[in-house]
N, C-alpha and C positions, 0 to 999 in steps of 0.2 A: 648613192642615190642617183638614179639615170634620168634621163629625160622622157618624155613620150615617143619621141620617134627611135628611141632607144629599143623598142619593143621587138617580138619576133616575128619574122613574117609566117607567108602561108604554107610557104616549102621548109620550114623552120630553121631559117637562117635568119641570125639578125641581123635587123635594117641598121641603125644606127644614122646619128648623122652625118658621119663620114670626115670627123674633125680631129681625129688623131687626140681625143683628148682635149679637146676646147671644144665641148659643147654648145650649139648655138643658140641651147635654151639657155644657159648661164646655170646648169645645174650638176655638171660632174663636168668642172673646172679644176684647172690645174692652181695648185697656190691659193687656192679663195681663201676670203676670207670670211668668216665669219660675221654680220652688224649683229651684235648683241648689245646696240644701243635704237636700236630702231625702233621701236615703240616707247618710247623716251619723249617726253616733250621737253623743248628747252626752257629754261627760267623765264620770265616775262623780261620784256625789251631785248633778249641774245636772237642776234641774228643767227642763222644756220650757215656753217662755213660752206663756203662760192666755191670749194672748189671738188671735182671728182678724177674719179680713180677710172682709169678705159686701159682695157685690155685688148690686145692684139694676137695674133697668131702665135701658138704653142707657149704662151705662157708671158709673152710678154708685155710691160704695165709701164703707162707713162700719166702725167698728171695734169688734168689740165683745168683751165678756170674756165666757171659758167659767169661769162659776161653779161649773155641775152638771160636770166634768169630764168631759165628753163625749168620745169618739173620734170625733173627727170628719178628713175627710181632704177632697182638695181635689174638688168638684164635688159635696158635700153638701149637699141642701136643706134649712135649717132655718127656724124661727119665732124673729123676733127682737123685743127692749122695742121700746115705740115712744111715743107720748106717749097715746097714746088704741089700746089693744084691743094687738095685736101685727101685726108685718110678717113677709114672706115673702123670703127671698133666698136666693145661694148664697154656699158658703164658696170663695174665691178663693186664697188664701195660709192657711197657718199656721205656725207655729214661731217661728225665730228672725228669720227677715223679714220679719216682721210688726213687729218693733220696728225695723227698719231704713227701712220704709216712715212708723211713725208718728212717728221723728222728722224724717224730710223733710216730711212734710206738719205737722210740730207742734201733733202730736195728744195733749195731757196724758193722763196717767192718775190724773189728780182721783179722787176717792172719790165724789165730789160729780155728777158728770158722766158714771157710769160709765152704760153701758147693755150689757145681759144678754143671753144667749144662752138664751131657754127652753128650748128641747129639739129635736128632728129633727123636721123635717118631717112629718104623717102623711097619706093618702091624700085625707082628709077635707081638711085644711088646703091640699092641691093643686091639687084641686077648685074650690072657693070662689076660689081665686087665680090658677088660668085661664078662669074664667069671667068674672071681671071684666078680664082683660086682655083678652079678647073684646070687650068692650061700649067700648073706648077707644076706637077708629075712628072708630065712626059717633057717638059724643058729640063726638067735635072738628066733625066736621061741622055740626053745631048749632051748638056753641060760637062758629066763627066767623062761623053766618049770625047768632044774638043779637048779635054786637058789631060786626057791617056794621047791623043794625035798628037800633041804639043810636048811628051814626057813631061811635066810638070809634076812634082812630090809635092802633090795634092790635095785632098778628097772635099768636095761639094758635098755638103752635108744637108743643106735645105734653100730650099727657095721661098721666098715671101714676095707678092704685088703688092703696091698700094692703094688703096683702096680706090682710086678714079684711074685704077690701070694704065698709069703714066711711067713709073719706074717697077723696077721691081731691084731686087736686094739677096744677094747671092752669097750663103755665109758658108766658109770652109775652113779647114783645119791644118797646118802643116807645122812641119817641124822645125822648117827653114823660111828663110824669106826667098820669097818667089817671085821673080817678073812675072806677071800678068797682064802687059800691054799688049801684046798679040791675041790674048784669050777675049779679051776685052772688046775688040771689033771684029770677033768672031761672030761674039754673042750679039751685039748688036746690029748685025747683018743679018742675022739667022732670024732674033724675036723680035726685031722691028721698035725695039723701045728703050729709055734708060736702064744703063746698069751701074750698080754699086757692090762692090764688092768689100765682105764684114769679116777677118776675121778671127773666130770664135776659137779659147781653150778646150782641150779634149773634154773637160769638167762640163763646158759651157754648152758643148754639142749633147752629151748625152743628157744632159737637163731639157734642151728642147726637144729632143725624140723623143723620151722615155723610155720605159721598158720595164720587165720585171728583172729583179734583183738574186742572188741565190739562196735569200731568205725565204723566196716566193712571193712578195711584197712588191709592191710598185716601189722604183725606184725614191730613195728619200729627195733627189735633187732637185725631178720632178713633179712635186707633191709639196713639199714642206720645204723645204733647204734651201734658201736665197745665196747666205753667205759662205763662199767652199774657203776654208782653211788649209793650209799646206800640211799634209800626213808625212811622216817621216817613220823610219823603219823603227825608229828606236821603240815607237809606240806599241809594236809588234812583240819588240822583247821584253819591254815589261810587264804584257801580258801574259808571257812563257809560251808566247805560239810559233808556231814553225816559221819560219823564212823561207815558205812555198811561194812564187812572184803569180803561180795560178791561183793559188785560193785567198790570195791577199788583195787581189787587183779585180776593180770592179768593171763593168761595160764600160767603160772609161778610157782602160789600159792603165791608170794610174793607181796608185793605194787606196782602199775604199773608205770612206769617209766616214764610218763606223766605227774606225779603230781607230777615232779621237772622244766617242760618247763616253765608254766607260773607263778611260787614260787616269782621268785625276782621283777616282776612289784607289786605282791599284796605285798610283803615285803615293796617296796617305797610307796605305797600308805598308806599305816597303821603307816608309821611316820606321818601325818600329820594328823591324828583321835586320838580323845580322846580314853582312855581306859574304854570299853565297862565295867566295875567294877567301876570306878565313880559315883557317885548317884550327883546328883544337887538337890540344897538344895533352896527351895520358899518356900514364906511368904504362900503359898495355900497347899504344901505337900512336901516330898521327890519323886524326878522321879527319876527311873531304868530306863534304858537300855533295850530294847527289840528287837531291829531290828538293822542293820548298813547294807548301801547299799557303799561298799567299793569304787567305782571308780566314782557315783554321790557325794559322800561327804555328804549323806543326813543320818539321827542318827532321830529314832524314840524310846520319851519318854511317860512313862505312871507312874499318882501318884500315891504312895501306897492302896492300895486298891481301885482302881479304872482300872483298870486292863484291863480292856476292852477299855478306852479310849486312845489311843493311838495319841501322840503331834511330829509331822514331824519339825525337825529343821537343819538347815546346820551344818559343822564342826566348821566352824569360831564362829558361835552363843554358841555353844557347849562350844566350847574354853571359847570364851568371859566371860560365866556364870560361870565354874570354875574358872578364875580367879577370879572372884567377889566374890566367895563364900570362897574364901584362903585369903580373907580381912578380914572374917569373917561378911561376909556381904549376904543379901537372895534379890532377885527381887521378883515381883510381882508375877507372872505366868508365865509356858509356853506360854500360850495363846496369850501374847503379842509378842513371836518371831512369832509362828504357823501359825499366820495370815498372816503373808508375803509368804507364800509358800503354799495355800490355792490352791488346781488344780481343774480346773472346767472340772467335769468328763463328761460333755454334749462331747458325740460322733456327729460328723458329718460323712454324709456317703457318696461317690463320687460314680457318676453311670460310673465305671473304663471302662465297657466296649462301650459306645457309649452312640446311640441314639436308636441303636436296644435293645429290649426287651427279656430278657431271656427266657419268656413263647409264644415266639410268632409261636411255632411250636407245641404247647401242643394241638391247637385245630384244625382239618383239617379246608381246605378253602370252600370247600361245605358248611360246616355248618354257616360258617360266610355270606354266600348270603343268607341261605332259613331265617337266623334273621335278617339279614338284609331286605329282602322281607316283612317280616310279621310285622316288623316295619312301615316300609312304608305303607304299604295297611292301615294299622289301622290308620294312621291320616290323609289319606286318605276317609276314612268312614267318621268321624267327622266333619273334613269340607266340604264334601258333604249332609252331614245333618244340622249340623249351615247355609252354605247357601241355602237348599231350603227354613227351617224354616225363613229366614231372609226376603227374599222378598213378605212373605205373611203373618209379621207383618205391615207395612204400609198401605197393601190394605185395605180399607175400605166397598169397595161393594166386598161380599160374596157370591155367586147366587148357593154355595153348598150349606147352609143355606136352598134352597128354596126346595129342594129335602130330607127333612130330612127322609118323610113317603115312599119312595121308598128303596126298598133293594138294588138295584143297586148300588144307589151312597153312599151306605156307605163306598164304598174303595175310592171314592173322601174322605169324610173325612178323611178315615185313612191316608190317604198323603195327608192331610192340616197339620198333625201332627210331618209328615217326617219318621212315621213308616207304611212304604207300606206292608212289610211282614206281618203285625198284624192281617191283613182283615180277616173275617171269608168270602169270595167270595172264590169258589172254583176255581174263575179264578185270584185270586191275585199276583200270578207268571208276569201272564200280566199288571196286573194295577201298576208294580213298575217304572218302567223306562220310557218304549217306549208310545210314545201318540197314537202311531198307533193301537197298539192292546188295550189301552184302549178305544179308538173310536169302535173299534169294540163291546166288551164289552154294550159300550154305547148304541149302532145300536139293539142288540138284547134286549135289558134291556126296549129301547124305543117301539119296536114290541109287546110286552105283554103287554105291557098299550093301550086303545083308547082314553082315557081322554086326555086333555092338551098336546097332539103332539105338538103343535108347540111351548111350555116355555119349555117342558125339551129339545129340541133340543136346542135354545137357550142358557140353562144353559149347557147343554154338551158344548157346543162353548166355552165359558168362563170357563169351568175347564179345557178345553183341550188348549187353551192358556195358562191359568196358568200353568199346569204341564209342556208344551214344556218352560216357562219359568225357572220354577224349574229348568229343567235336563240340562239346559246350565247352 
């Protein structure tokens, strides 16, 4: 949840309020917390605990008591004690979990130690205090080219003012202890004010930057994570992950802090597995140890030189054989556990998304009619040709037969055969279908003979019967 000035501008870049993550409306804050007691009333005669919770620059929180009994509510800016002038923060918690937060962090409420809440924030007092959060940036930029001039094994990781821009507070990180009395009246020459130098573990630095993680997540240090833990590698190999020093080590440089969340489930689970250094002793070979699948319980053996064959058995089976083998006694084979846990790796595939086909827009719809069309016509053709040929096997009287020496009717034969296109008649276009223009065909073919006029008209009758029976 962002604040309002979090919004995008006109040239669509976001404005934001330029707080690295300590937003000034108190609303995408680092570490908040949560009052899920605030709409609570207390019992009759409890007073409301005097004291609140003030946050300061990138996350950090210190406690103080409301003396002047202020109403104060959560995202109030006030002026707080400080050792020298007063500080500027906001109010993050108040009420009852304020005393539930300062006995986790084991924060007295000594008399001795107390430190005040002067009063609400005033216009004047805001001013002065983002003016000098202004000026932090480009002072670190000095800051680190004075301690590259000086060689110093170094790095200035952030700068904070106080809120009445009286001191400011200079936190860095090294591996060694470093003189820093020359650097010191450096900086006090150059920015005109006190300096305090803080510093901070590589854990400690990237909790106050931030950043994103290789989860993709904002870092856990700076969000959630108060208390950092010491990671050691061994957490690593319980896990069975590589001892890569890149993909183990966070923005940090150190072991990421993630590979202590899930330690203590793989810790319980590994009491109940054999130790992966056991060898199991069969009358067939010694098996090693190659695999363990920690939370199935499944221990994959392979016999000495045979290396590639690799035998799947549970823990309990595992168990079982080491005992037998601390009798001084050998079984048969792997083989004989292996067989019970035998997976049959046949995939089945579920059509997840319907009934609809995935490729059913790969081909336009036009093309599916004109295949479709050209399907059809073709077995179309074929039984138009099986049934002409069909009803002029049975007939027995022929009377094209009588016409063999005329040229005419040799396109009657060629359609006794069901290939009307084949004719060598320059009028065969006609002789394929229609009886009509065959008759005609007929009429002039008859004209050029004087002989036997009256049998080819006759025989024209009976092929011209025939073919009108063909073409139904």
């Amino acid at each position: 949840m962002a604040c309002g000035t979090c919004s995008t501008g006109k040239d669509g870049q976001p404005k934001g309020c330029k707080s690295n993550g300590t937003c000034g409306t108190d609303s995408c804050n680092k570490l908040t917390v949560f009052d899920w007691l605030a709409n609570m009333s207390l019992p009759n005669g409890e007073k409301p605990f005097d004291w609140v919770e003030v946050r300061f620059k990138n996350g950090r929180k210190e406690y103080y008591k409301n003396t002047e009994n202020l109403t104060l509510a959560i995202g109030d800016v006030v002026a707080t004690q400080a050792q020298s002038g007063h500080d500027i923060g906001m109010a993050t918690l108040t009420g009852e979990l304020v005393r539930v937060q300062m006995k986790r962090k084991k924060v007295s409420e000594n008399p001795e130690t107390i430190q005040k809440i002067y009063r609400k924030a005033s216009q004047k007092d805001i001013d002065i205090w983002s003016e000098a959060r202004d000026r932090e940036e480009a002072m670190k930029v000095k800051a680190r080219q004075f301690a590259i001039d000086l060689k110093l094994k170094m790095k200035i990781s952030d700068i904070e003012f106080q809120g009445d821009a009286s001191k400011a507070t200079f936190y860095y990180t090294a591996e060694e202890r470093v003189d820093f009395r020359e650097l010191i009246k450096l900086f006090a020459r150059e920015f005109r004010t006190r300096i305090e130098m803080k510093q901070v573990g590589f854990r400690q630095e990237a909790a106050r930057l931030g950043g994103i993680g290789s989860c993709g997540r904002e870092l856990c240090c700076s969000t959630w994570l108060t208390d950092f833990r010491s990671v050691s590698t061994s957490a690593a190999r319980y896990q069975q992950l590589s001892l890569n020093p890149q993909k183990l080590a966070g923005q940090c440089g150190k072991l990421k802090c993630c590979l202590n969340y899930e330690l203590d489930s793989y810790l319980d689970a590994l009491k109940t597995l054999p130790k992966p250094e056991i060898k199991l002793y069969t009358k067939k070979g010694t098996a090693v140890c190659q695999k363990t699948d920690i939370f199935q319980g499944h221990l994959w053996y392979a016999y000495e030189g045979e290396w590639m064959n690799w035998h799947k058995i549970t823990k309990d089976q595992a168990n079982e054989i080491i005992a037998i083998n601390k009798k001084k006694e050998k079984i048969e084979s792997l083989e004989e556990y292996a067989l019970e846990l035998v997976e049959d790796t046949k995939t089945e595939f579920e059509n997840v998304v319907g009934q609809d086909s995935l490729t059913r827009f790969d081909n336009p719809k036009g093309n599916k009619k004109r295949k479709n069309n050209k399907r059809r016509a073709k077995p179309q053709n074929s039984t138009n040709n099986t049934n002409t040929n069909k009803p002029n096997k049975p007939n027995t009287n022929k009377p094209r037969n009588t016409n063999k020496t005329s040229t005419t009717n040799k396109s009657n034969t060629a359609n006794k055969a069901g290939n009307a296109n084949k004719s060598n008649n320059p009028n065969k276009s006609n002789n394929t279908n229609k009886a009509g223009n065959a008759n005609k065909a007929n009429k002039t073919s008859n004209t050029s003979r004087t002989s036997n006029t009256n049998k080819t008209r006759n025989t024209n009758k009976n092929s011209n019967t025939n073919k009108t029976n063909n073409a139904k």
